[in-house]
C-alpha positions in Angstrom: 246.6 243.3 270.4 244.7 239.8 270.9 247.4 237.3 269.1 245.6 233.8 267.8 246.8 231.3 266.4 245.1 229.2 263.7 245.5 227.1 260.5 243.0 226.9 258.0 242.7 224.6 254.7 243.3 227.0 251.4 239.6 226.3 249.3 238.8 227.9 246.5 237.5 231.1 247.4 239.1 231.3 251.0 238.5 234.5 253.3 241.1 236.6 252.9 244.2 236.2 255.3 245.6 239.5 255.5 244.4 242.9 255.1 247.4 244.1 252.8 245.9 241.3 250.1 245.9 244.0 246.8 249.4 245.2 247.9 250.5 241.6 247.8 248.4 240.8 244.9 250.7 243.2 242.6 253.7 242.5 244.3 253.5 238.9 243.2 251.7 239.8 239.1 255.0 241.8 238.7 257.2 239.6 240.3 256.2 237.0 238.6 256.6 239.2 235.1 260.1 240.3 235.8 262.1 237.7 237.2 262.2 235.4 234.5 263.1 238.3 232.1 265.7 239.6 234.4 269.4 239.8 234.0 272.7 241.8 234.8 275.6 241.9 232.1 277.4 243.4 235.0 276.8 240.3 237.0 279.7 237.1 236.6 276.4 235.0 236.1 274.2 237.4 234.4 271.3 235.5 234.1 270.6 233.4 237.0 271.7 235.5 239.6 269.7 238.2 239.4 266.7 236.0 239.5 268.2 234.4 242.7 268.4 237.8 243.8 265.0 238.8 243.0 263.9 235.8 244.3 265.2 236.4 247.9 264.2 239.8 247.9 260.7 239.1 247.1 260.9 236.1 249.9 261.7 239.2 252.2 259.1 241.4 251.2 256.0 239.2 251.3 256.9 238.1 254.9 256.9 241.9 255.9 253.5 242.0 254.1 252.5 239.1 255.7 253.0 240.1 259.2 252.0 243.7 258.4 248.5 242.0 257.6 248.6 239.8 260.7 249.2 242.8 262.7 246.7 245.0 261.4 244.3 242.0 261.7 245.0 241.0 265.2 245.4 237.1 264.3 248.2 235.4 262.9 246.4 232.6 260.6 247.9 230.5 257.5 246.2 228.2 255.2 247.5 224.6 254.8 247.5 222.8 251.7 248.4 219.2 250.3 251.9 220.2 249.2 253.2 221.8 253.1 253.9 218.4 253.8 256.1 217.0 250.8 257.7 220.3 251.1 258.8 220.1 254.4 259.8 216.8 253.7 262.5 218.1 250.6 263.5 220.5 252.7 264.5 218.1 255.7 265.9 216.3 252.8 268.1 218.7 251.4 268.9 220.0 255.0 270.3 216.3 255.7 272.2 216.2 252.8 273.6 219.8 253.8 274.4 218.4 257.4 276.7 215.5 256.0 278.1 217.3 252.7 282.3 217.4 252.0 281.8 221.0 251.4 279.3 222.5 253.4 279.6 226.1 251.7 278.7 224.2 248.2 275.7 222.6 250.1 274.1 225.6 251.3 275.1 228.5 248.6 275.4 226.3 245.6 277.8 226.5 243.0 279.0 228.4 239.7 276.0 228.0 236.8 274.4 225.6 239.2 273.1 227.6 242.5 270.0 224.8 244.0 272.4 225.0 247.4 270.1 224.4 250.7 269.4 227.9 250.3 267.9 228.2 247.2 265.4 225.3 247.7 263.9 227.3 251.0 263.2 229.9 248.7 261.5 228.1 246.6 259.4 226.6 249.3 259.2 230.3 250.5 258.2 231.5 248.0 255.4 229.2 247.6 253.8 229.4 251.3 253.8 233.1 250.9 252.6 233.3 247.5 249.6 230.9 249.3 248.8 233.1 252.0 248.7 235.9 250.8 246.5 235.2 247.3 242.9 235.8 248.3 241.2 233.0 245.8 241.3 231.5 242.5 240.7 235.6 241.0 244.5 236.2 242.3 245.5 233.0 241.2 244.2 233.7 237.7 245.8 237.5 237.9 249.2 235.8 238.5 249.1 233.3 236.1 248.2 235.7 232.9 250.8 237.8 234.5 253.5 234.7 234.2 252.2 233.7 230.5 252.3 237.5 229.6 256.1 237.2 230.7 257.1 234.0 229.0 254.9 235.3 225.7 257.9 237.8 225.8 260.9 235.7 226.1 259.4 232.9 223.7 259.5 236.1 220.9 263.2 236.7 222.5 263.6 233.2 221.8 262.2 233.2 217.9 264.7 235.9 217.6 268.2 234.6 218.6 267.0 231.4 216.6 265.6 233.5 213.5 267.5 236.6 212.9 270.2 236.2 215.2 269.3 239.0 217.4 269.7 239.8 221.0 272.5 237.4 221.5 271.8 234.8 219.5 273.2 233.2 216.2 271.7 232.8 212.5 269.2 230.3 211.9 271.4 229.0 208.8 273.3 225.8 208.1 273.5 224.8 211.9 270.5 225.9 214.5 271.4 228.1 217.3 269.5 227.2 220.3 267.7 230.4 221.7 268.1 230.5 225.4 266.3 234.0 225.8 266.8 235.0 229.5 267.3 231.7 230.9 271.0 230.6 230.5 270.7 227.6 229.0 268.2 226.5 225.9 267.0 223.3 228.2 265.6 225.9 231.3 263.9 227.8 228.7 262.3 224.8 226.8 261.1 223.6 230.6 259.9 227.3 231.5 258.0 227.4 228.3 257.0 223.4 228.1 254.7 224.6 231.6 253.6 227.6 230.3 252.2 226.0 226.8 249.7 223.7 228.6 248.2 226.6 230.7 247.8 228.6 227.5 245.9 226.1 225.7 243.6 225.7 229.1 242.6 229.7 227.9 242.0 229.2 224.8 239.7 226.0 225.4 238.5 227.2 228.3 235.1 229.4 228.9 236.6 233.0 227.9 235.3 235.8 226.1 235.7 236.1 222.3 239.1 238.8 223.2 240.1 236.4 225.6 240.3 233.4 223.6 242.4 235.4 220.5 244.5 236.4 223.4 245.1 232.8 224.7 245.6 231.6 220.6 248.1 234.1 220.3 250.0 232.8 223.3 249.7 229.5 222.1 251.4 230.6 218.7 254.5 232.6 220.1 254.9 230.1 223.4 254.7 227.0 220.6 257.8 228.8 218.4 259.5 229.8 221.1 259.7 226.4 222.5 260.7 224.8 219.1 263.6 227.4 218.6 265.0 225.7 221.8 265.5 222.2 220.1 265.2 221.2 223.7 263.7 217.3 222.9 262.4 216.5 226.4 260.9 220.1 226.7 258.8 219.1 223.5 257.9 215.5 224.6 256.8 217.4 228.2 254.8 220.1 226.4 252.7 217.5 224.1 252.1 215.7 227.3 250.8 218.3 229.1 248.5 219.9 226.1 247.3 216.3 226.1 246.4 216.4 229.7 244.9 219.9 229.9 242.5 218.5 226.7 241.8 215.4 228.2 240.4 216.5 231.7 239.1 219.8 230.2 235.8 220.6 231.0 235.8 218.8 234.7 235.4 214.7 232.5 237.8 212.7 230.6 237.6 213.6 227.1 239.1 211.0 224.4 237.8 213.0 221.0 240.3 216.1 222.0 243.0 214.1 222.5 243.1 212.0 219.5 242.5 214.9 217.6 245.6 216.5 218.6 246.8 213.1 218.0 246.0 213.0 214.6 247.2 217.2 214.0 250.8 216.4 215.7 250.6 213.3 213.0 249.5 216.1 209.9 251.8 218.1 211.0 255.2 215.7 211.2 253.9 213.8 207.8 253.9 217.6 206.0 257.2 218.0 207.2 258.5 215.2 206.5 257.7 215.1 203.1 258.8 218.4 202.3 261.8 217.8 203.6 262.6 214.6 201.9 260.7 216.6 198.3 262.9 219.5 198.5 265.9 218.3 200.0 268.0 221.0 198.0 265.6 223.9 198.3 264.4 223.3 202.0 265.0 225.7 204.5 267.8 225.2 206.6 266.1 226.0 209.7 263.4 223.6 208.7 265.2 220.7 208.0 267.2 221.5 211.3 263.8 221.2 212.9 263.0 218.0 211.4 266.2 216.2 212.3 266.1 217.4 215.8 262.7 215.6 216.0 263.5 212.7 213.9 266.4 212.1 216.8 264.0 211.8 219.4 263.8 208.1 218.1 267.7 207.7 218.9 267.4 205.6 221.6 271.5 205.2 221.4 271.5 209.2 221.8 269.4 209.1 224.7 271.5 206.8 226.3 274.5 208.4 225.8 272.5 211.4 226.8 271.3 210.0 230.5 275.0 208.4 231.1 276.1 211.7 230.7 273.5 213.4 232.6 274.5 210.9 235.5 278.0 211.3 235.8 276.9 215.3 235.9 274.8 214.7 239.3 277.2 211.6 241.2 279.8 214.9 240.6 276.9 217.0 242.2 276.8 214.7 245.7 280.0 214.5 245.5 281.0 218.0 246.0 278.6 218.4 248.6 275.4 220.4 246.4 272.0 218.5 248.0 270.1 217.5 244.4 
């Protein structure tokens, strides 16, 4: 077999690298599906484990379809794009931080509740370059990513759930609000999961779709948006209005100002309504509502925040110190 090596710039529709790209293009729309739903009760860490274990697994079996395709092929090629490089670099980062750790095993495995050991953040990176190889264009890409929002619609109505009706794990949405962690261990992952998935969802429904596709995308947008309040994660919020923001001001390949200040001026409705039926019907109000509202309203605690980021530094110098590479 005649054995080249080459390295080619990923573009938008790229030739394909492989010749086992629809076996890989499944393998990634379900992986992508199931890991963030998975979990083990059986498991001391039944949440994030198993998605560290998926995770790996998944690492393993794109390589073997990767060099199956390079095989069958004849040429081992890879496409390059802007992010090898600042991986690499957080890799030799956390490898450094690995090398001269008090507790080496901490550095590379990771902790209890708190696994980002050396080992992890190489398969992220992994995971990544393969996922990049082995998609054949923007069509996989845009396979993949319905496949991710299909996934997150589903734990954002696990989410409304716990928070709602107390469900599934989760508490009654009565005097005090339970914040819904779903599948992800801890309500402040699942805001962040679902804070990223939000701004893609609104890029569907704005974007140029079909009629279905477009009720699809809105009814994304509904679950994702109550899903992501029934974390009463703040920054998850403040992120996910940022990015919808973004996504409506460079939609369409321009800046746009008129989408923008229109979702200016809804978020603005939308607080003042709540606001003043809160303050109206102070004795009537739903408890989950008001809940809502003060959980916003704090978001103007700059004394809160404080106290918040003090603690939130004290957690990571106890990170470094035990060796775990941030």
């Amino acid at each position: 077999m005649r054995v080249e090596v080459t390295a080619k710039t990923a573009q938008a529709q790229p030739e394909p690298t492989v010749a086992a790209l629809p076996v890989a293009r499944w393998i990634l729309a379900i992986a992508v599906f199931v890991i963030p739903l998975s979990f083990s009760p059986s498991l001391v860490d039944e949440f994030v484990l198993p998605k560290l274990l998926l995770a790996r697994l998944l690492v393993m079996v794109l390589a073997v379809v990767l060099v199956v395709g390079w095989m069958r092929k004849g040429t081992i090629t890879w496409k390059r794009t802007a992010l090898d490089l600042p991986l690499l670099a957080f890799i030799a980062s956390a490898a450094i931080s690995t090398v001269f750790a008090v507790n080496s095993n901490l550095a590379i495995f990771g902790t209890y509740d708190r696994w980002e050991g050396l080992l992890t953040i190489a398969t992220y990176a992994l995971l990544f370059w393969f996922a990049v190889q082995l998609m054949a264009g923007a069509d996989d890409a845009e396979w993949i990513t319905w496949s991710l929002l299909f996934s997150g619609y589903v734990i954002a109505a696990i989410a409304v759930l716990q928070a709602g009706f107390g469900v599934l794990g989760g508490g009654y949405f009565r005097s005090t609000y339970i914040r819904a962690d779903a599948t992800m261990a801890h309500p402040d992952f699942l805001g962040i999961f679902l804070a990223m998935l939000l701004p893609i969802a609104i890029g569907k429904l704005v974007g140029r779709q079909s009629g279905m596709t477009r009720v699809l995308a809105a009814n994304l947008v509904l679950v994702l948006s109550l899903g992501l309040v029934a974390t009463f994660t703040r920054s998850a919020w403040i992120g996910a209005v940022v990015g919808v923001a973004v996504v409506l001001a460079l939609h369409g390949g321009r800046l746009r100002v008129v989408p923008v200040v229109a979702f200016g001026a809804l978020l603005a409705v939308v607080f003042g309504a709540l606001a003043w039926f809160v303050s109206a019907r102070p004795t009537t109000v739903p408890a989950g509502i008001e809940n809502v509202y003060s959980r916003i309203v704090s978001i103007g605690d700059l004394v809160n925040w404080i106290i918040t980021a003090q603690s939130s530094t004290i957690h990571q110098l106890q990170t470094y110190i035990s060796g775990v590479p941030a």
